[in-house]
C-alpha positions as CSV (number, residue, x, y, z in Angstrom):
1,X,0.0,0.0,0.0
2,X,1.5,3.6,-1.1
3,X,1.1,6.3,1.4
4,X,-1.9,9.2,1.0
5,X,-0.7,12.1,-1.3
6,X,-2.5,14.8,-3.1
7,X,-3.0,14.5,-6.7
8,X,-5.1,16.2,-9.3
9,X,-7.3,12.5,-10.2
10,X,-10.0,13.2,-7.4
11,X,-10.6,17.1,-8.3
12,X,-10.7,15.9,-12.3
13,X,-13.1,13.3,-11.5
14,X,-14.9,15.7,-8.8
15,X,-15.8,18.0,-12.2
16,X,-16.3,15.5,-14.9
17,X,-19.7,16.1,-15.0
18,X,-19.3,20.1,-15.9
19,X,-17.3,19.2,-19.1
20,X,-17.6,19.6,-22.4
21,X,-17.5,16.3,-25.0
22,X,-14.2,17.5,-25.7
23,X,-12.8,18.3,-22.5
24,X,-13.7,15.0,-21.0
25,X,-11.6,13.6,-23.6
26,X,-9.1,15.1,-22.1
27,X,-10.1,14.7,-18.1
28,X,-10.2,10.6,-19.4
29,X,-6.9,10.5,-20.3
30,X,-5.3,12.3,-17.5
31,X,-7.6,10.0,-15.3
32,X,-6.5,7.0,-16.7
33,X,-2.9,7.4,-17.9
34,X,0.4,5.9,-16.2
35,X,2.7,7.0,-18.6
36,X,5.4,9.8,-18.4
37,X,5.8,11.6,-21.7
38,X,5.6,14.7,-23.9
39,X,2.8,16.4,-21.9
40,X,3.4,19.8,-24.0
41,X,-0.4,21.5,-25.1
42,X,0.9,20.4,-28.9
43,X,1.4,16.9,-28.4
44,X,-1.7,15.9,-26.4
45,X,-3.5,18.0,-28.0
46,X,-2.6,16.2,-31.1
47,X,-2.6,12.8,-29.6
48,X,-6.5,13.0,-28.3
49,X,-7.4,15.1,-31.5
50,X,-8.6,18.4,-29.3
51,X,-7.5,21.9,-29.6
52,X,-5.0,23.5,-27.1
53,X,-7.8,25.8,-26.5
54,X,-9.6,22.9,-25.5
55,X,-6.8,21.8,-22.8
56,X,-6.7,25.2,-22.0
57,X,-10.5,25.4,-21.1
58,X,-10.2,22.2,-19.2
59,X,-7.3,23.3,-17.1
60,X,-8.6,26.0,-15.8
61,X,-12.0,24.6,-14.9
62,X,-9.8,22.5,-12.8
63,X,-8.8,25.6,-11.2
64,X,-5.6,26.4,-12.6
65,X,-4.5,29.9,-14.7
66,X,-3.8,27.4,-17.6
67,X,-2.5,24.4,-18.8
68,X,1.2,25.0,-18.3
69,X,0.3,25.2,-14.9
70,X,-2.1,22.1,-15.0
71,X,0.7,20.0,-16.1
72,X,3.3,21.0,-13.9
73,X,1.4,20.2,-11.0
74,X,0.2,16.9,-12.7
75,X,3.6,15.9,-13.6
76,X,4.9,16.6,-9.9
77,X,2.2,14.4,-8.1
78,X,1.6,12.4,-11.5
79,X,0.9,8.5,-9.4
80,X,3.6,5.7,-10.5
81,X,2.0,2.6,-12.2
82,X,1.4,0.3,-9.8
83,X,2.8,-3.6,-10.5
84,X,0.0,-6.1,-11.6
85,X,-2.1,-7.3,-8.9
86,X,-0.7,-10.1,-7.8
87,X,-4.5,-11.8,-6.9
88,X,-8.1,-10.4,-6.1
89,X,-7.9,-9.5,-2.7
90,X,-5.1,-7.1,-3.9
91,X,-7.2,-5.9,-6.6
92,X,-9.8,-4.6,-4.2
93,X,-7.5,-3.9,-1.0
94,X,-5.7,-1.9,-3.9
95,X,-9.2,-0.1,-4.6
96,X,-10.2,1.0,-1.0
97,X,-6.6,2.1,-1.1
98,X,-7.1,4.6,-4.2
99,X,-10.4,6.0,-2.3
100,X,-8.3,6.5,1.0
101,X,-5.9,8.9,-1.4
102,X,-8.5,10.2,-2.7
103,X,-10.7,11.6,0.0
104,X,-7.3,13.2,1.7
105,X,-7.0,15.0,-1.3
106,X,-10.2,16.1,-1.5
107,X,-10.5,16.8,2.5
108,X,-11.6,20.5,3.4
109,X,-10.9,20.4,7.3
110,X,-12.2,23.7,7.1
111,X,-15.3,22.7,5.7
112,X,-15.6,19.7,8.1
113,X,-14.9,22.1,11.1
114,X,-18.1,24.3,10.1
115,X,-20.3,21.1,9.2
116,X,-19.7,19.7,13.0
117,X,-20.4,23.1,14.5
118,X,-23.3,23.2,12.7
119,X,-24.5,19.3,14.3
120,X,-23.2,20.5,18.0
121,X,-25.5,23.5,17.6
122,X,-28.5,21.9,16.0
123,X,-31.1,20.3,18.4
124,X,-31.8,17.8,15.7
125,X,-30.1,16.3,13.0
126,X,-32.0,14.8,9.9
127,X,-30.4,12.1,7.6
128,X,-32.0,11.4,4.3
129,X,-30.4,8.3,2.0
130,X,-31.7,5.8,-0.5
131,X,-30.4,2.1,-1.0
132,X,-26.5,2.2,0.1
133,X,-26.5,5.6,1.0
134,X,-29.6,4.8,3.4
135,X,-28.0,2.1,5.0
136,X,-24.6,4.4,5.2
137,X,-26.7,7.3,7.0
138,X,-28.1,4.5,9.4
139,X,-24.8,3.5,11.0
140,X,-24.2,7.3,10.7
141,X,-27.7,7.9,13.0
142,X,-26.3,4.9,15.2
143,X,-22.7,6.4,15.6
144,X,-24.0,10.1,16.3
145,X,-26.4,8.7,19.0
146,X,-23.4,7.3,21.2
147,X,-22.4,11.2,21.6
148,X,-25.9,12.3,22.2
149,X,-26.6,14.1,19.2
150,X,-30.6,14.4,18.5
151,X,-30.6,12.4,14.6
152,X,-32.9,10.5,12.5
153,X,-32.0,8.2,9.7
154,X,-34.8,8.4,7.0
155,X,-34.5,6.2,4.0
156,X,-38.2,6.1,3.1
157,X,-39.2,8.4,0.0
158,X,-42.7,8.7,1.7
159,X,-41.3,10.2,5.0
160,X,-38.9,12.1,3.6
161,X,-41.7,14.1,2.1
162,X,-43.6,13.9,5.3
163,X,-40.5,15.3,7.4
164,X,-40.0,19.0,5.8
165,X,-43.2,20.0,8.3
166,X,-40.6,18.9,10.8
167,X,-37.6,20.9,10.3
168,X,-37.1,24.6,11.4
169,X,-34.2,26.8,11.6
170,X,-32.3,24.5,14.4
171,X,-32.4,21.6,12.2
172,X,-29.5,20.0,10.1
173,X,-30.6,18.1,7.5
174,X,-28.2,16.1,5.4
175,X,-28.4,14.4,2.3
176,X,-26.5,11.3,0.9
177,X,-26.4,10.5,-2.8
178,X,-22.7,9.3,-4.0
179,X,-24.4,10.0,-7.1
180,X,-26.4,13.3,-6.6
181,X,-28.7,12.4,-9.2
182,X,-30.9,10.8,-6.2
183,X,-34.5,12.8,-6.9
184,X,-35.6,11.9,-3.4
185,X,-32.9,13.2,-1.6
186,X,-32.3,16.4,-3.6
187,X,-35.8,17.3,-3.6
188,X,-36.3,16.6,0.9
189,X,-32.9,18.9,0.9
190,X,-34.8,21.8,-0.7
191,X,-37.7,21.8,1.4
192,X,-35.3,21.7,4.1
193,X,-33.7,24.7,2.8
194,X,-36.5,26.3,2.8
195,X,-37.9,25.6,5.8
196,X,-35.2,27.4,7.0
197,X,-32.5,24.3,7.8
198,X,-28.4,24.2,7.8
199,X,-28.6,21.4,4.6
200,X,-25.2,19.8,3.7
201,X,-25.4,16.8,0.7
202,X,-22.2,14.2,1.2
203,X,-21.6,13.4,-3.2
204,X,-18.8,12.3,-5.1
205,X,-20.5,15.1,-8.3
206,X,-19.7,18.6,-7.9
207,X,-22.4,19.8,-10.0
208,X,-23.1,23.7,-9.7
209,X,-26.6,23.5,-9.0
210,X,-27.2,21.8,-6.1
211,X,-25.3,24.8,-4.3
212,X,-28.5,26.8,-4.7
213,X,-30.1,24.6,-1.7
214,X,-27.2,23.0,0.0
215,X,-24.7,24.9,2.9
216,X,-22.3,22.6,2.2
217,X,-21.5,20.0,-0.6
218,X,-19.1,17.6,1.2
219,X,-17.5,15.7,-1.4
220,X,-16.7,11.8,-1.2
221,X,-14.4,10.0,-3.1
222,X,-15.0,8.2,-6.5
223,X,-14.3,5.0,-8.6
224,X,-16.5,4.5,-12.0
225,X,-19.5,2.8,-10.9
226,X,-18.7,2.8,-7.6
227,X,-22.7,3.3,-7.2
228,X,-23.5,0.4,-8.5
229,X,-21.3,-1.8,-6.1
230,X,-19.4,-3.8,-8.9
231,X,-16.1,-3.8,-7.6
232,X,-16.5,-2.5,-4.0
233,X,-19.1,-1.2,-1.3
234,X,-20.1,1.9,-2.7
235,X,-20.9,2.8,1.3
236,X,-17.1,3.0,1.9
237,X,-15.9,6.4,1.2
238,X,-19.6,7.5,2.5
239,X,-18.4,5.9,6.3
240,X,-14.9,7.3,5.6
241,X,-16.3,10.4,6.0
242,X,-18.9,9.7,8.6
243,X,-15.8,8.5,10.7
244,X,-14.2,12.2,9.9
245,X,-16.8,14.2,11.2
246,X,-17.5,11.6,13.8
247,X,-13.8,11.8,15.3
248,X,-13.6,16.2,14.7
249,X,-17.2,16.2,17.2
250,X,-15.9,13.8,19.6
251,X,-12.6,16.1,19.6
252,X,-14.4,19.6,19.9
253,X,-15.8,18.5,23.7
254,X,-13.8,15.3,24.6
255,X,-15.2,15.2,27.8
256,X,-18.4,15.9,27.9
257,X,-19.6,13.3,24.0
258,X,-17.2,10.6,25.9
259,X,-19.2,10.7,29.2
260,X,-22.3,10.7,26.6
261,X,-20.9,7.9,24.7
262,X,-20.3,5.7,28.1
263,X,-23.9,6.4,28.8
264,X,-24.9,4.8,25.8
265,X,-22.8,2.0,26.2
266,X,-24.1,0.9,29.5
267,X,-27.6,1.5,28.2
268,X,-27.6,-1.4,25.6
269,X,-25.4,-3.8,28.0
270,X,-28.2,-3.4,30.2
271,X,-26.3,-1.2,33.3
272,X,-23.1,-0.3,34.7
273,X,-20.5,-2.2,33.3
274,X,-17.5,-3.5,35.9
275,X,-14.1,-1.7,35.7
């Protein structure tokens, strides 16, 4: 296993879906390619049959002045092929690897910082999820319990509807879709918006218009059909996360969620525990 380091692969992928036809030519071969070569605008520009305006456009919706700059940054953290995997379980140890990298890149601890603010201030904290993402935001529901935060898990499209009569301007309500094409969950986040809620949607897509209802937009980590579970559990950078806000809440009053959690722990063994 390599160690975490930044690279440019997560924020590429992060944006795919604001590209053009031609620019994604160009975000697929970054993404994909191993190889050190001529990365001058002339060659690949010539090599995946784009203009260099084209790699210029691209670069700098990658957030870059252009693609001189693009490249010198993706040469310096440019990832070194990795030997054939020696067997399956190195194939997918190798995968949750690659998402590990990926959400340190993409990590805002800044961002985090104001999210968990936001759930310590909150008197309640509303989760809304479909399929995986449900099942991700009920271990999430479980795991803020234990520090005595006020949440509900809701996974059912009905009471997701049902729940924006709930939610006022002390609420949290956050939304899970690794996707963010999930209807459900976009459309429960807008009517908490406007019902006057904090609304933060955990995605792998960084698509512009979801911004118009949502605080925050905490981005996950990404594989290509990592949603549909092919290769690996499509809940795992999801619960990465979860343990990142988890762990910055517990920090922020040490004391007080740990005497909380303890609580909790002697309710379900049914009383004090000895030691």
């Amino acid at each position: 296993m390599e160690d975490y380091e930044k690279t440019l692969i997560p924020v590429i992928e992060s944006l795919y879906g604001s590209f053009t036809a031609l620019e994604k030519k160009a975000a697929d071969f970054f993404i994909h390619n191993t190889e050190r070569m001529d990365f001058s605008a002339k060659h690949i520009a010539g090599l995946l049959y784009v203009s260099e305006a084209t790699l210029s456009r691209f670069a700098k919706k990658c957030g870059f002045k252009g693609y001189r700059e693009f490249i010198f940054q993706y040469e310096q953290n440019m990832a070194q092929a990795r030997p054939s995997a020696s067997g399956l379980a190195k194939q997918v140890l190798n995968c949750y690897q690659d998402l590990l990298n990926k959400t340190y890149a993409l990590l805002d601890e800044g961002q985090v910082g104001r999210i968990v603010e936001e759930i310590a201030r909150g008197k309640r904290m509303y989760i809304y999820g479909c399929g995986s993402s449900g099942l991700a935001g009920m271990e999430m529901k479980l795991r803020f319990m234990r520090l005595g935060v006020h949440v509900e898990a809701i996974t059912d499209i009905h009471i997701m509807k049902m729940n924006s009569v709930l939610l006022d301007g002390d609420c949290l309500a956050v939304g899970i879709s690794v996707s963010g094409r999930t209807e459900e969950v976009l459309r429960s986040l807008k009517a908490a918006k406007q019902s006057g809620a904090f609304t933060v949607l955990m995605t792998s897509s960084r698509e512009k218009g979801v911004r118009a209802f949502c605080d925050e937009v905490l981005l996950l980590a990404a594989r290509e059909h990592l949603e549909n579970g092919k290769a690996i559990s499509p809940q795992f950078p999801i619960l990465v996360m979860i343990d990142i806000l988890y762990s910055r809440l517990l920090q922020a009053d040490r004391r007080n969620r740990e005497r909380l959690h303890e609580y909790t722990l002697d309710a379900l063994s049914g009383g004090k525990r000895e030691g």
